[in-house]
DSSP file (Angstrom, degrees, kcal/mol; ACC not computed):
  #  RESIDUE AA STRUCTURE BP1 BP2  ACC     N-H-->O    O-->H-N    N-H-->O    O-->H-N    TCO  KAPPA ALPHA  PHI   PSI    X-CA   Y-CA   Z-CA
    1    1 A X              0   0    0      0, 0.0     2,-0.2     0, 0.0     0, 0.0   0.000 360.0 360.0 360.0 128.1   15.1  105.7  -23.2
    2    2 A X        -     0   0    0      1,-0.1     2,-1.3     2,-0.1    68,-0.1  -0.706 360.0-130.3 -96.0 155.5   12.7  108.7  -22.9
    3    3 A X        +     0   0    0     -2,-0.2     2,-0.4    67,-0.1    -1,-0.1  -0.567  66.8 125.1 -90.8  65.6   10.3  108.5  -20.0
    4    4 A X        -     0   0    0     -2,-1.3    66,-0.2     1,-0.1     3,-0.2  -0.927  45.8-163.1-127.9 139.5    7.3  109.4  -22.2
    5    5 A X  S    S+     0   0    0     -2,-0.4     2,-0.7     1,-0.2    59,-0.2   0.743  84.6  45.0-107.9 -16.9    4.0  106.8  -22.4
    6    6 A X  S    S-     0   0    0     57,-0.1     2,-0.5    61,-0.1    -1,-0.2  -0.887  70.8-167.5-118.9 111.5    2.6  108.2  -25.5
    7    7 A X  E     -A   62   0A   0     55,-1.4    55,-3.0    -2,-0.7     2,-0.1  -0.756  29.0-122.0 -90.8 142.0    5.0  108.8  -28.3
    8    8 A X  E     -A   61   0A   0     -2,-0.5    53,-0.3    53,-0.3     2,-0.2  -0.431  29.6-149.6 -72.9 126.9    3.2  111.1  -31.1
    9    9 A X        -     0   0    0     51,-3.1    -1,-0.1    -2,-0.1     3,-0.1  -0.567  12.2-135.4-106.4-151.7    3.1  109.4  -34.7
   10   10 A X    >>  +     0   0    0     -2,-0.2     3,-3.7     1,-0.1     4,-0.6  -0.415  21.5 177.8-158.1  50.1    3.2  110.9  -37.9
   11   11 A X  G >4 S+     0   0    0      1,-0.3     3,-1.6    48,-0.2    12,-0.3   0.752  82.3  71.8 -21.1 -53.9    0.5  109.1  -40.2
   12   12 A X  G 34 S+     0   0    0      1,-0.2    -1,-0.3    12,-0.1    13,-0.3   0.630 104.3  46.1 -64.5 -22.8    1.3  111.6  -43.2
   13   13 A X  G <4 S+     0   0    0     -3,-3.7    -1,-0.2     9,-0.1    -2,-0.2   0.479 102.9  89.6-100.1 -15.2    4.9  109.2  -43.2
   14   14 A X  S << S-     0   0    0     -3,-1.6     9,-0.8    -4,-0.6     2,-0.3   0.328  85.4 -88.3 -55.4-178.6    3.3  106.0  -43.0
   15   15 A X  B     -B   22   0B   0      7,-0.2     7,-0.2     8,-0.1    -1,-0.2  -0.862  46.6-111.3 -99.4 163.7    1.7  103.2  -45.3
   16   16 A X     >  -     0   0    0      5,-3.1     4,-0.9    -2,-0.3     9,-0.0  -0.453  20.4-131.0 -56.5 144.2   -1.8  103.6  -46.2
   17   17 A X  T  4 S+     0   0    0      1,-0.1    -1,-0.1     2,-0.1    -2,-0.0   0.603 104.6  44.8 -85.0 -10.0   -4.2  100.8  -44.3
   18   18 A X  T  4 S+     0   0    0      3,-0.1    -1,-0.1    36,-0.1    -3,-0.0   0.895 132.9   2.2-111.1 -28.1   -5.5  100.3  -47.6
   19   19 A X  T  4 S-     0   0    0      2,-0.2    -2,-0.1    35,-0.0    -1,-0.0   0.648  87.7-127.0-108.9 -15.1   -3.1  100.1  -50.4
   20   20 A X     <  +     0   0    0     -4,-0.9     2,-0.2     1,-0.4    -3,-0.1   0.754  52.9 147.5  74.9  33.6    0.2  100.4  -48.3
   21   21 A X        -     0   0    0      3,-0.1    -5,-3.1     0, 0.0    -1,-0.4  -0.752  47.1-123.4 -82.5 145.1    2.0  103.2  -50.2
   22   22 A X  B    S+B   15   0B   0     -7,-0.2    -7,-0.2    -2,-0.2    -8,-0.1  -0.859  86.2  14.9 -97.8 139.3    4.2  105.4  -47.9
   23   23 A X  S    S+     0   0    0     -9,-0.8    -1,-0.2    -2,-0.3   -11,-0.1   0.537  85.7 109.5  97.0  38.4    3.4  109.0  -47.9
   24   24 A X        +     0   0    0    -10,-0.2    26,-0.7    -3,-0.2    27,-0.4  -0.047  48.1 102.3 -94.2  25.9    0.2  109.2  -49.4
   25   25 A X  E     +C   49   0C   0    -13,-0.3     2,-0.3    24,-0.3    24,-0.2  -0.892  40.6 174.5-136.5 134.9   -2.1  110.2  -46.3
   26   26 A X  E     -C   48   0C   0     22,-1.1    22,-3.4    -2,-0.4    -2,-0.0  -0.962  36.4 -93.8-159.6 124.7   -3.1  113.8  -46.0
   27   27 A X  E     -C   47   0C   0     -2,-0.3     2,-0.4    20,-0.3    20,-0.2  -0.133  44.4-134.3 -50.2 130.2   -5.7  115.2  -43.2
   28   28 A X        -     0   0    0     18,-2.6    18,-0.2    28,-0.2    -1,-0.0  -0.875   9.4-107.5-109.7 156.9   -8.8  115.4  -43.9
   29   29 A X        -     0   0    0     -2,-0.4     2,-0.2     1,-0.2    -1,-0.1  -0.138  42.6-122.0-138.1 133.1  -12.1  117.8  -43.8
   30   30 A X        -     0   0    0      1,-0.1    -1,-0.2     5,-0.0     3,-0.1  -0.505  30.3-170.3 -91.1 170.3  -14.5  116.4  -41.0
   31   31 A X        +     0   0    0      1,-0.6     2,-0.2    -2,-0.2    -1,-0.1   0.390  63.3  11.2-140.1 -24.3  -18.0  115.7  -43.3
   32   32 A X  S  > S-     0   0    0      1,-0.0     4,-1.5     0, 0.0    -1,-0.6  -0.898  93.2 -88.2-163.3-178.3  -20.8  114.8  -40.4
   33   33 A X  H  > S+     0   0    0      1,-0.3     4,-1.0    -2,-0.2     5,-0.1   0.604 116.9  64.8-101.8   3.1  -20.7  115.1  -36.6
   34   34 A X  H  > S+     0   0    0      2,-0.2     4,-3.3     3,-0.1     3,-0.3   0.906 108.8  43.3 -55.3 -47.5  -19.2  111.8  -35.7
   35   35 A X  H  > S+     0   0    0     -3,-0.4     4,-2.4     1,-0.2    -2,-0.2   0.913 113.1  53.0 -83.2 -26.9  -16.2  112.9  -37.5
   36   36 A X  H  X S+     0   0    0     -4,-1.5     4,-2.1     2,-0.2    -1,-0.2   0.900 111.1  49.6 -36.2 -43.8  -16.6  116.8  -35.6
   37   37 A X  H >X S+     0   0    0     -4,-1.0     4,-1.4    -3,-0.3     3,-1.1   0.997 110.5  48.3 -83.8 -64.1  -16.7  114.8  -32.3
   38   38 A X  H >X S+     0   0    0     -4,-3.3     3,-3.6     1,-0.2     4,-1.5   0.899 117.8  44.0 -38.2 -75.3  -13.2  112.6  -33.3
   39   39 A X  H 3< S+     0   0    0     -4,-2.4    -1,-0.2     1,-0.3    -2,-0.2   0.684 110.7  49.6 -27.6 -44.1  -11.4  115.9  -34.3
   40   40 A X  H << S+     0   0    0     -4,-2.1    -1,-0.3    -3,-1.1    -2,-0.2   0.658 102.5  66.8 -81.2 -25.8  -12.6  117.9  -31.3
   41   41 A X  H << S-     0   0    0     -3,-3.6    -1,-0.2    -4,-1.4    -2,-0.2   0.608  91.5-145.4 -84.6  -6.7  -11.3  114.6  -29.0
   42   42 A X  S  < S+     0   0    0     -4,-1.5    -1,-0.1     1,-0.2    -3,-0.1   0.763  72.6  96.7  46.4  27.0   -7.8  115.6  -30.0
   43   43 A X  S    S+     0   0    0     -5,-0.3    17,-1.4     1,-0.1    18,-0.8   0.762  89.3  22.1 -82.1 -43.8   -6.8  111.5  -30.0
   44   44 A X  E     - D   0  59C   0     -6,-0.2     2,-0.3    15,-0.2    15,-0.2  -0.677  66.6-154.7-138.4 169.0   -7.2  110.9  -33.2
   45   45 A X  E     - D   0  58C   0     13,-1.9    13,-0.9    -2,-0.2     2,-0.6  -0.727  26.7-120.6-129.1 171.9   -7.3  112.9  -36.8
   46   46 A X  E     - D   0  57C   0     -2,-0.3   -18,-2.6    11,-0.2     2,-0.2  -0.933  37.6-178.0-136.6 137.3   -9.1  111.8  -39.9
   47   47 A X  E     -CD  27  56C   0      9,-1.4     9,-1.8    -2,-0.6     2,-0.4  -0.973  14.5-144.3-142.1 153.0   -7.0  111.3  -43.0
   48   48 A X  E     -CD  26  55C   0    -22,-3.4   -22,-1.1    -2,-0.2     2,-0.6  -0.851  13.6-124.8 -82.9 123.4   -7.0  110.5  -46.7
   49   49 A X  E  >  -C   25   0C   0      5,-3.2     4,-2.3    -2,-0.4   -24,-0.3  -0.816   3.6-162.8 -86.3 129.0   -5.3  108.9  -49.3
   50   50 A X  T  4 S+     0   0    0    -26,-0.7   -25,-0.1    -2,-0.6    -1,-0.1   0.247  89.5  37.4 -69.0 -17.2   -4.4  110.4  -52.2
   51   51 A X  T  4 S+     0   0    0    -27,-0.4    -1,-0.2   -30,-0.1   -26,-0.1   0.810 128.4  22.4-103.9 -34.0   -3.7  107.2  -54.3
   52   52 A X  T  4 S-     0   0    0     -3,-0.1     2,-0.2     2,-0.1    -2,-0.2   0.446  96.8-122.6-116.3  -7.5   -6.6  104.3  -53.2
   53   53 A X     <  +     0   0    0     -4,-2.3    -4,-0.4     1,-0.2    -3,-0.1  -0.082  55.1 158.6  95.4 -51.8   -9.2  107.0  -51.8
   54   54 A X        -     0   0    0     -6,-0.2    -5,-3.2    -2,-0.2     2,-0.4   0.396  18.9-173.5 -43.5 104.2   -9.1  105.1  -48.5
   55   55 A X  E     +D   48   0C   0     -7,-0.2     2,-0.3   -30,-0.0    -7,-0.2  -0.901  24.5 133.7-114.2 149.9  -10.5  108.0  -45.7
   56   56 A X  E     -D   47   0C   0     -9,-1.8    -9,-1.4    -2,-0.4     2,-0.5  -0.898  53.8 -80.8-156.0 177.1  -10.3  107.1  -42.5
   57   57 A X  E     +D   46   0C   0     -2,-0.3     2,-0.6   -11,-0.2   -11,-0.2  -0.865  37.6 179.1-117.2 136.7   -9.3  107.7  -38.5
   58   58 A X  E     -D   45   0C   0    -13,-0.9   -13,-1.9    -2,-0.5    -2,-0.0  -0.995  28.9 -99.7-144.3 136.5   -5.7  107.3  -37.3
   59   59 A X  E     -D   44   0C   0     -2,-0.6   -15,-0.2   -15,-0.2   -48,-0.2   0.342  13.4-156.6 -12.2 146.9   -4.1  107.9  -33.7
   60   60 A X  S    S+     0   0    0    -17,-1.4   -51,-3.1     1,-0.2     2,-0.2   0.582  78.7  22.1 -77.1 -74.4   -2.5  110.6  -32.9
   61   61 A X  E    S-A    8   0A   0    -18,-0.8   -53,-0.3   -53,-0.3     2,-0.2  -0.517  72.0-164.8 -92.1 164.6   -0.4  109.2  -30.2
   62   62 A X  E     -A    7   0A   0    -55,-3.0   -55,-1.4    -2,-0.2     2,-0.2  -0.921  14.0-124.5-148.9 148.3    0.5  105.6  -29.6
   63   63 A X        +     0   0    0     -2,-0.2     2,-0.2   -57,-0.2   -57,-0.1  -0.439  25.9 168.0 -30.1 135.4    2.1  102.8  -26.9
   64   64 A X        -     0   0    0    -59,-0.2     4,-0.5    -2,-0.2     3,-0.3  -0.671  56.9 -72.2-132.9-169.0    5.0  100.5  -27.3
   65   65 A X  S    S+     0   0    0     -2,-0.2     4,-0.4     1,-0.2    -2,-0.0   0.361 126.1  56.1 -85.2  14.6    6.8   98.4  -25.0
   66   66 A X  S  > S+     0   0    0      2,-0.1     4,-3.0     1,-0.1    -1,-0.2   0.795  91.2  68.2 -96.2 -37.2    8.4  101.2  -23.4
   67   67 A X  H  > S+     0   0    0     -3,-0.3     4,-2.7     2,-0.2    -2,-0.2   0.798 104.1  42.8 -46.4 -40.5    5.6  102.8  -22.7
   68   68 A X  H  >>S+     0   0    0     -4,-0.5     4,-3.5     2,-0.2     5,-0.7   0.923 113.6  50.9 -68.9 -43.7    4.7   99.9  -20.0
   69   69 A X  H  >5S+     0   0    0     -4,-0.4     4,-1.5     2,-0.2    -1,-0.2   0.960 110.2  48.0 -57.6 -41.4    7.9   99.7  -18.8
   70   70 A X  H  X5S+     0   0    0     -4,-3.0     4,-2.3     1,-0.3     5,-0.3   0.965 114.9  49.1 -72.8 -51.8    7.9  103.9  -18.3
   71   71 A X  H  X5S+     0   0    0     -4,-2.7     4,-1.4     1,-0.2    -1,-0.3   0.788 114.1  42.7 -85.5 -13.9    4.2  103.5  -16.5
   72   72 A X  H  X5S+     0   0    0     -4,-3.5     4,-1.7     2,-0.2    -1,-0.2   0.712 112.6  60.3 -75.9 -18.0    5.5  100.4  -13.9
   73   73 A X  H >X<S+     0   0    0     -4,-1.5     4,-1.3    -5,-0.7     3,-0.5   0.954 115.6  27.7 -48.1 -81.0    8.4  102.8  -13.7
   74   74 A X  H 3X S+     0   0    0     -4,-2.3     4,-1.6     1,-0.3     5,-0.3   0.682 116.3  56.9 -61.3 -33.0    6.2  105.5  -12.4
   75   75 A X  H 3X S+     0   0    0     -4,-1.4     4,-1.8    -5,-0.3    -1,-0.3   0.767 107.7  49.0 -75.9 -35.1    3.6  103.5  -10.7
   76   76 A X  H <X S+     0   0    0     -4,-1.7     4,-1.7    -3,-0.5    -2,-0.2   0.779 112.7  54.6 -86.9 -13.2    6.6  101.6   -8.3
   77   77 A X  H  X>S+     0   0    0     -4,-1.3     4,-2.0    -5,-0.2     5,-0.6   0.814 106.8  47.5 -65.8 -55.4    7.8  105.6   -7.6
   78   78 A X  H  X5S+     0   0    0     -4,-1.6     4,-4.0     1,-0.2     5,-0.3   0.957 118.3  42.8 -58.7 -53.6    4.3  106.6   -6.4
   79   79 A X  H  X5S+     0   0    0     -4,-1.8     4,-1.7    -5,-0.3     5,-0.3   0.935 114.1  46.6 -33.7 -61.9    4.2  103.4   -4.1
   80   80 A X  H >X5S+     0   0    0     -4,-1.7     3,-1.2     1,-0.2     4,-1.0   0.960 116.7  50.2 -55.7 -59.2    7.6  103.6   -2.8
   81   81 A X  H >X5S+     0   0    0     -4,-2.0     4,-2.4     1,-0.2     3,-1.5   0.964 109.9  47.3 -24.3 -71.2    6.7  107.5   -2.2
   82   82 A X  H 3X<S+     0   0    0     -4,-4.0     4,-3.5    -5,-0.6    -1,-0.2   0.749 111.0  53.8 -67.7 -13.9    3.7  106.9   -0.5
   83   83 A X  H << S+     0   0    0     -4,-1.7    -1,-0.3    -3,-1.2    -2,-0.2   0.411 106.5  48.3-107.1  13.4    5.3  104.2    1.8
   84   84 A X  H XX S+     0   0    0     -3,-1.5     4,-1.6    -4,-1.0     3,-1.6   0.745 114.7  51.9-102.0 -46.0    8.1  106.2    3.0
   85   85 A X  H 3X S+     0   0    0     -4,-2.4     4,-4.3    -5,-0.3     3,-0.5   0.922 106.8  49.9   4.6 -87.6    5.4  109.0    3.8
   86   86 A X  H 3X S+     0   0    0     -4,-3.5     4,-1.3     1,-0.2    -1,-0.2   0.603 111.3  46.9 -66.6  -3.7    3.5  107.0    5.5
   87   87 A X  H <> S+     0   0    0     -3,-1.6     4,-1.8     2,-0.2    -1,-0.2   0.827 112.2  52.3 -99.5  -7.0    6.6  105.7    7.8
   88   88 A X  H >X S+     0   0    0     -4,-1.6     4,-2.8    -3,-0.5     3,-0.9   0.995 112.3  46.9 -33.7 -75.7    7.7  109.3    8.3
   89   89 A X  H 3X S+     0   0    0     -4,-4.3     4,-1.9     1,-0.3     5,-0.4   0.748 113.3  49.2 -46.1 -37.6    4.1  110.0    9.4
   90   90 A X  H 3X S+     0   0    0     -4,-1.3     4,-0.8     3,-0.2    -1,-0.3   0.883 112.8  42.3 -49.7 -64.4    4.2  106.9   11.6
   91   91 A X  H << S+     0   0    0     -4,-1.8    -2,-0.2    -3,-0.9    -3,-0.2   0.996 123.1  42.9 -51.1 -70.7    7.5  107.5   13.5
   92   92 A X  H  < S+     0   0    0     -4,-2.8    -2,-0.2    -5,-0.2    -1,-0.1   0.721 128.6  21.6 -43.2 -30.0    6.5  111.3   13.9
   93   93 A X  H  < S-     0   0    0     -4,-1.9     2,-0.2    -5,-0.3    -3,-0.2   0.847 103.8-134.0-113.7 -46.6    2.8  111.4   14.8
   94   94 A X     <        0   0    0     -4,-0.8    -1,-0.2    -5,-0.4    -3,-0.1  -0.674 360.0 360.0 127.2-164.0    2.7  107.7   16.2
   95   95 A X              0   0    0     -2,-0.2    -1,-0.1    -4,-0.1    -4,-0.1   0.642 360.0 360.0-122.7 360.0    0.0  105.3   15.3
């Protein structure tokens, strides 16, 4: 298990959302400044298909169920961190 919360996809390997063929989706040329704004946010891409026409915006990155696991992972480290800290600081400085 990699400690990662956003694993990267790969759209261009996918099915299409509209006809479901794999490997018909190819980036596409932003057209107006909604689609400027998406590109520039560097979440998401905008892509075509090449069989049904279907353009659209798809993820860059995405969540699974590892991902949760990986951020309670990290989230029960920073606690546990901060409460051994604070009893350092506590023994040392007093209260």
């Amino acid at each position: 298990m990699q400690l990662r919360i956003f694993f990267k996809t790969f759209p261009e390997t996918t099915r299409c959302p509209s006809c479901g063929k794999i490997g018909t989706i190819r980036r596409s040329r932003t057209k107006n400044l909604f689609e400027a704004a998406v590109k520039l946010s560097r979440i998401a891409n905008l892509y075509k298909c090449r069989e049904c026409g279907w353009r659209g915006i798809l993820k860059k990155y995405t969540v699974n169920k590892y991902s949760f696991i990986t951020l309670i992972f990290y989230v029960a480290l920073i606690v546990s961190v901060a409460y051994v800290i604070r009893q350092v600081l506590l023994k040392n400085f007093g209260a």
